[in-house]
C-alpha positions in Angstrom: 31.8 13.9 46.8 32.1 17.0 48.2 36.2 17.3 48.0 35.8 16.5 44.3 33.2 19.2 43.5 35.1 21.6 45.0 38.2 20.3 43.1 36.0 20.8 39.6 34.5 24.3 40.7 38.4 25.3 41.7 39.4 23.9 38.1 36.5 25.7 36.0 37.5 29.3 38.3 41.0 28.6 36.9 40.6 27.6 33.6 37.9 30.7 32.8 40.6 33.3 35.0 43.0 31.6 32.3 40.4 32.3 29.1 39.7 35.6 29.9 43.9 36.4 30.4 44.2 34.7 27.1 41.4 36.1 25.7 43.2 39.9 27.0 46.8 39.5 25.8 45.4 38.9 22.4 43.4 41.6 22.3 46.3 43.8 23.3 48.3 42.0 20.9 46.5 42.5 17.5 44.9 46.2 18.7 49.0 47.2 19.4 50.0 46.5 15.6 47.8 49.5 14.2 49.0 51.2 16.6 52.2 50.8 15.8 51.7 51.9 12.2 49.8 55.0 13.2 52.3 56.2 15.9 55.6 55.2 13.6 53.8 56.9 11.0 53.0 60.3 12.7 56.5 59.9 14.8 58.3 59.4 10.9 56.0 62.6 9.7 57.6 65.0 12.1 61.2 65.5 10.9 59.7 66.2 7.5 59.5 69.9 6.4 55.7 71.5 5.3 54.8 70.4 1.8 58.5 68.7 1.2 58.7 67.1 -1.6 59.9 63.1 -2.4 62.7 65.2 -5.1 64.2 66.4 -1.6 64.3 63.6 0.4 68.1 63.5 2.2 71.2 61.1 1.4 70.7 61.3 -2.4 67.5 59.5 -3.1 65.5 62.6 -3.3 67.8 63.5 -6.4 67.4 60.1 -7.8 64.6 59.9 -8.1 63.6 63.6 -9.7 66.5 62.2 -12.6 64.2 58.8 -12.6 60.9 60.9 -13.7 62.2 64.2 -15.2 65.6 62.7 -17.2 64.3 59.1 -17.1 68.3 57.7 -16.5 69.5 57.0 -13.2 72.2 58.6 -10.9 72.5 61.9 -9.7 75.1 64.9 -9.2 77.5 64.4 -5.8 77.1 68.0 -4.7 80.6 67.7 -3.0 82.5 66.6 -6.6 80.1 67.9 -9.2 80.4 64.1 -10.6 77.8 62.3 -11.8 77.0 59.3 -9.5 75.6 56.4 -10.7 76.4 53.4 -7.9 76.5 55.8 -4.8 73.3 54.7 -4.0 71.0 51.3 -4.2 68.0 52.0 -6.0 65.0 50.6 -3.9 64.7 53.7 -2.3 64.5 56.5 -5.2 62.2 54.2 -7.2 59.4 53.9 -4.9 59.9 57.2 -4.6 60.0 57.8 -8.1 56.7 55.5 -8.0 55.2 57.4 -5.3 55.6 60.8 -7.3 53.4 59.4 -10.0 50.5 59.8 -7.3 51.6 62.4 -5.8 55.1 64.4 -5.2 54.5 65.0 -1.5 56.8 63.2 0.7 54.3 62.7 3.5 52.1 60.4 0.6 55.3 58.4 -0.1 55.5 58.2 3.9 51.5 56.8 4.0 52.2 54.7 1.5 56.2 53.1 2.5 54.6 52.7 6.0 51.3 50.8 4.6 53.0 48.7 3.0 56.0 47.6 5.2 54.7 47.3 8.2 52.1 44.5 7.4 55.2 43.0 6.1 56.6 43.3 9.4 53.5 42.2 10.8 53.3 38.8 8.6 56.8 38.1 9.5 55.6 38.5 13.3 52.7 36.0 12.8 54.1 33.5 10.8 56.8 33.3 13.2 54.3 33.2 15.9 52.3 30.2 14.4 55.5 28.3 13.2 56.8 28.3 16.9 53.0 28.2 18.7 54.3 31.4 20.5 51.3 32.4 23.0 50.0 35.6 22.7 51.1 36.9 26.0 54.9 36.1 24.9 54.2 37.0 21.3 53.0 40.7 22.9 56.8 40.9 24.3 57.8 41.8 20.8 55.1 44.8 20.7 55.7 45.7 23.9 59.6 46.0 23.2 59.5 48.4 19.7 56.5 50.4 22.1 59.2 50.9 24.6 61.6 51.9 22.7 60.2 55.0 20.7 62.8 55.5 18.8 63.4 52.3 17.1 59.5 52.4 15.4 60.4 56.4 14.7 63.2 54.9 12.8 60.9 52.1 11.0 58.7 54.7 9.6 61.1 56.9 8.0 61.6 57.1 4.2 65.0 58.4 3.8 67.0 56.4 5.6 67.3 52.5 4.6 66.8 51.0 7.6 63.1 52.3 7.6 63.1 49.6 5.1 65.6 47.2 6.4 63.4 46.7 9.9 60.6 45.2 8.0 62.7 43.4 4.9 65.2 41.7 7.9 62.3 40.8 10.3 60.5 39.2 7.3 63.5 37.0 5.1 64.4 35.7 9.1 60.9 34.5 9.3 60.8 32.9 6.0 64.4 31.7 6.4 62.8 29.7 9.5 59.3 28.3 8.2 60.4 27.9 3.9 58.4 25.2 2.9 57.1 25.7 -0.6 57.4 27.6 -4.0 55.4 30.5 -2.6 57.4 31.1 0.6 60.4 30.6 -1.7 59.6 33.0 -4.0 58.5 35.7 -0.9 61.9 34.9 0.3 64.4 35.3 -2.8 62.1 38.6 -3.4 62.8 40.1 0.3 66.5 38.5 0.1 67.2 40.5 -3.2 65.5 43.7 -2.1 67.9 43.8 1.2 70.6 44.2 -1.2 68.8 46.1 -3.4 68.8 49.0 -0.5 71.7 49.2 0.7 74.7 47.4 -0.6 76.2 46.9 3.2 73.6 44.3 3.3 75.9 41.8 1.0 77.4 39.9 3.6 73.9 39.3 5.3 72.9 38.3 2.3 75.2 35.9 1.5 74.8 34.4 5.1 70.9 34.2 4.5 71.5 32.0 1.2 74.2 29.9 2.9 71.7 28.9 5.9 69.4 28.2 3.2 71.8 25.7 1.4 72.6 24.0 4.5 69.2 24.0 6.0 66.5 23.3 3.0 69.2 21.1 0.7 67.1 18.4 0.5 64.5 20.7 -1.5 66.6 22.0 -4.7 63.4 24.0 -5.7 63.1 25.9 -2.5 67.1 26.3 -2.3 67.1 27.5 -6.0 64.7 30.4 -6.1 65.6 32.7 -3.4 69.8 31.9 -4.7 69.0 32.9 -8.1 66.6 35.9 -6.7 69.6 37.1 -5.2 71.8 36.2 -8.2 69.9 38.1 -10.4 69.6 41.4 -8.2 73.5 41.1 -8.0 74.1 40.6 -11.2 71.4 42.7 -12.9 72.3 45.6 -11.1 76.3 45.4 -11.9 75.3 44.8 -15.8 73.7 48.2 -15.6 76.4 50.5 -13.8 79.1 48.2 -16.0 77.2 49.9 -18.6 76.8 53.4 -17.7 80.0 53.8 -15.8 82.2 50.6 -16.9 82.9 49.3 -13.6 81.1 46.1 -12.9 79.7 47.0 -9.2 79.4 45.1 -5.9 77.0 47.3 -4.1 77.6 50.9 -4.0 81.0 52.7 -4.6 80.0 55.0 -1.3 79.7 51.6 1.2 80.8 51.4 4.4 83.7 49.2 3.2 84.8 51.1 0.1 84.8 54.6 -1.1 83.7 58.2 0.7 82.1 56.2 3.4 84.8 54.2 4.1 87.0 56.4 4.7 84.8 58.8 6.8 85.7 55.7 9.3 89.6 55.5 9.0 90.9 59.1 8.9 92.8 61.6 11.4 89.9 63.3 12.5 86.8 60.3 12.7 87.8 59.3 16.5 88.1 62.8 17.9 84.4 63.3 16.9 82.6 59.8 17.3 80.4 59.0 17.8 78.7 62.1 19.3 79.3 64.3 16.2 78.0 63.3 12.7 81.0 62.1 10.5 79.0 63.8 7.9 80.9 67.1 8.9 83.5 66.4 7.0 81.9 66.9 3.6 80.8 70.6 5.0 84.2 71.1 7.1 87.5 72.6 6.2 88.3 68.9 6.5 87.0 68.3 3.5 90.1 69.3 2.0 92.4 67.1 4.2 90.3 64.2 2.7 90.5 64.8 -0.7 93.0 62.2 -2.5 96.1 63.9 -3.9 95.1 62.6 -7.7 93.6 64.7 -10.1 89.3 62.6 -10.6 87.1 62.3 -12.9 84.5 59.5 -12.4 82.7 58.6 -9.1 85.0 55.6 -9.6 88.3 57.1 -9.4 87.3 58.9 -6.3 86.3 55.7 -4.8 89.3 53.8 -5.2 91.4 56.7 -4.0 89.6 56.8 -1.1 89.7 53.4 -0.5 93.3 53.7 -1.2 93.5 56.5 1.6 91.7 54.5 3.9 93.9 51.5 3.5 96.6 53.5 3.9 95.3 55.2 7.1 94.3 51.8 8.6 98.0 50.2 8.2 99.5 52.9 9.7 98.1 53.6 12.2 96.2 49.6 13.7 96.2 51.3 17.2 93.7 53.6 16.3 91.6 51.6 14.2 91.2 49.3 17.5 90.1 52.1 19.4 88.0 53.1 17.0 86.4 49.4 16.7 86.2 49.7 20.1 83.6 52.6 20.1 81.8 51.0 17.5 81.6 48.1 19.9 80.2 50.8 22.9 78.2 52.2 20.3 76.2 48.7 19.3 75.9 47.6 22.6 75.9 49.5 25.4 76.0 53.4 24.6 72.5 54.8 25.8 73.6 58.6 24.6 72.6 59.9 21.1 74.4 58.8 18.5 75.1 61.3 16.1 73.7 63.9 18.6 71.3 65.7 17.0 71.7 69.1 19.9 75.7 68.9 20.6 75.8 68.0 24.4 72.5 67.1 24.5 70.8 63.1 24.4 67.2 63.0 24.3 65.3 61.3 27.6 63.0 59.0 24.0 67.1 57.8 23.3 67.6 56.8 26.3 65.0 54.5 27.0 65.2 53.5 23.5 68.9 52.6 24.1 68.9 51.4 27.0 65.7 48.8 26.2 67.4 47.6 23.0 70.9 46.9 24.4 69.3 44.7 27.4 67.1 42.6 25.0 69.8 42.2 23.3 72.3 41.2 26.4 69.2 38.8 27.5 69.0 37.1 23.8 72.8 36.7 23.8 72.6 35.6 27.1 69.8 32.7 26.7 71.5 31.8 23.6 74.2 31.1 25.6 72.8 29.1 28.3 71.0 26.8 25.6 73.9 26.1 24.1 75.5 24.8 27.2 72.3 23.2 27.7 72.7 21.6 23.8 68.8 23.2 23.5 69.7 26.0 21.5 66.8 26.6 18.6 67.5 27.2 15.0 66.1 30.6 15.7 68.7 32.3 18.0 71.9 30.8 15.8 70.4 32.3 12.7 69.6 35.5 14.9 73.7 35.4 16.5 74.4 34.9 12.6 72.8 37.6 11.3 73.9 39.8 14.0 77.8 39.2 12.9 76.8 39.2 9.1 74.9 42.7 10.0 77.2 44.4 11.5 80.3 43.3 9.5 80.4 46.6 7.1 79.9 48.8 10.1 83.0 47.8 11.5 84.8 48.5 8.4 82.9 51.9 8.2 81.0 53.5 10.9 78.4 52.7 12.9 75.5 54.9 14.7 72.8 53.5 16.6 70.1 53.8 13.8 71.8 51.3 12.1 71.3 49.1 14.8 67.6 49.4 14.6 66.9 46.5 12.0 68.8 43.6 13.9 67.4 45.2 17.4 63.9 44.0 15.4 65.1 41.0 14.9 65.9 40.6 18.7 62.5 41.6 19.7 61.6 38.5 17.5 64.1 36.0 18.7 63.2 37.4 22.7 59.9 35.8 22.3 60.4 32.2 20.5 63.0 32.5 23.8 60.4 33.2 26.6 57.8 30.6 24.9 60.4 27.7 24.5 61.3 28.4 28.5 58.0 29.0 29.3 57.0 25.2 27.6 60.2 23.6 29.4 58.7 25.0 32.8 
């Protein structure tokens, strides 16, 4: 009698010690997403210049969007040609901007707003996840705990002039919907996020057409979930190749500036791109007495003829000379898996002690994910999570390899790690 009271006091000790550590990992869990916002929010704020303005925001979409609101057409002037561009850049981007503006033309309101929007996105993706795979809170809070870690990833996430401060919360949440689709609604969320990938940055094509493939393969038996997010992205694809067919006259793909065609392209596969990557910004050479050594030998006149003459170029560059191109793929390789230096530094000799550790966490959760993924496969236990994860991954990283590749652009798919970590640690965790 005794024995077996003190058996049921031991059990109730344990089960209330297990409560109350339940009961604390979830309230570190949801308390960490606000957080999150506020910190990638205030982090983002800092690079931005007093009282900037969304008409200046950096890589082109500043311009795009002041021609959006004060010329109401599309495109703006490449300050390196004088041309007229209407396909160097996606237009996600410059129309919430141009949105944005309508409230107000600060750039720290657009920053408020992008961030309040897209990282409860990130954060529905997270749950959903989370529920689909009864992930406990304690693993689920790995995924916190690895973007808090790593300062620079969620600095990245918040910005608004860069893509992948979209990408990070579009990727995380098409992977969760491409893992729990089961309806119209989830569908439709899906085709919308797939389609708005492309829609800011046209690099993204391959991972798009990977995400409709695993959704033909995997959800074929439902023609209505397979159709919607296949004609979502057929209709972003095509729509926006009608329109610069019929401004410019060149059905377009994308951009003409990618990393697999045009200016970009070629910034990748030239005489001088090994000598200064990955330390030194390949954005030089539009400033540099480079500049000139890059400029095709043909007389141009549209953004398009200077695209395929420096596609041509590049081609040209890349037969000749395969050795370096391996080398090159080679510190692309460094770069998107192992380099913990800044890359493009933004002091010349000088990585930050935040890149570091940001580095240096996001390259081992992404050795430990490969790694598990790995073992479950030998194991023939490996979850439709981590292959669509590995898949992505490849897909992602396809254009950079053709292009260039710095380790912001890794950010998005080291998001998607973060996710896959955790479905990891709670399927071991329920084998144990």
């Amino acid at each position: 009698m005794d024995h077996g009271y003190a058996m049921t006091v031991l059990g109730s000790r344990i089960g209330t010690r297990a409560a109350r550590h339940s009961r604390a990992y979830a309230a570190l869990l949801y308390c960490s997403l606000p957080i999150l916002l506020f910190v990638s929010t205030y982090t983002a704020s800092e690079h931005l210049l007093p009282n900037a303005s969304v008409f200046g925001g950096e890589n082109g979409f500043g311009a795009a969007a002041q021609s959006i609101v004060q010329q109401h057409r599309w495109g703006f002037v490449d300050k390196t040609y004088g041309l007229w561009c209407y396909a160097c850049r996606m237009p996600v981007i410059p129309v919430l901007q141009a949105a944005s503006s309508r409230l107000s033309p600060r750039m720290t309101t657009f920053l408020v707003l992008k961030n309040l929007l897209f990282w409860p996105l990130w954060a529905f993706a997270f749950f959903r996840l989370k529920r689909h795979y009864r992930i406990p809170d304690k693993w689920a809070a790995v995924t916190v705990l690895l973007l808090l870690l790593a300062p620079y990833n969620f600095n990245i996430a918040g910005w608004v002039d860069v893509e992948e401060g979209f990408l990070f919360a579009l990727i995380a949440l098409a992977f969760s919907l491409l893992l729990t689709l089961e309806g119209t609604l989830s569908a439709l969320a899906l085709g919308l996020s797939i389609a708005a990938i492309y829609l800011t940055k046209s690099s993204m094509f391959p991972l798009c057409i990977v995400m409709s493939i695993w959704i033909v393969i995997r959800y074929w038996r439902s023609p209505r979930v397979v159709a919607i997010p296949i004609l979502s992205l057929a209709l972003a694809i095509s729509g926006w190749g009608m329109y610069v067919h019929a401004v410019s006259g060149v059905f377009a793909f994308g951009a003409d500036a990618s990393s697999w065609n045009g200016w970009n392209f070629y910034k990748g596969n030239n005489p001088w791109a090994y000598s200064l990557y990955p330390r030194v910004s390949l954005d030089t050479l539009d400033s540099d007495d480079r500049t000139h050594g890059l400029l095709p030998f043909v007389p141009i006149h549209s953004e398009w003829e200077l695209s395929h003459a420096q596609f041509a170029l590049a081609r040209t560059y890349i037969r000749e000379h395969p050795g370096a191109i391996v080398q090159m793929d080679l510190k692309k390789l460094f770069v998107a898996c192992c380099d913990v230096k800044e890359s493009p530094e933004k002091t010349e000799g000088h990585t930050r002690i935040a890149i570091v550790l940001s580095n240096a966490v996001s390259h081992l959760t992404l050795a430990c994910v490969f790694l598990l993924v790995i073992a479950n496969v030998l194991r023939r236990q490996v979850s439709q999570a981590e292959i669509l994860a590995v898949l992505l991954t490849f897909a992602y990283l396809l254009p950079y390899f053709a292009g260039f590749l710095y380790m912001r652009h890794m950010v998005p798919i080291y998001g998607v790690m973060n996710l896959t970590l955790a479905v990891q640690l709670a399927r071991w965790a329920e084998t144990r």
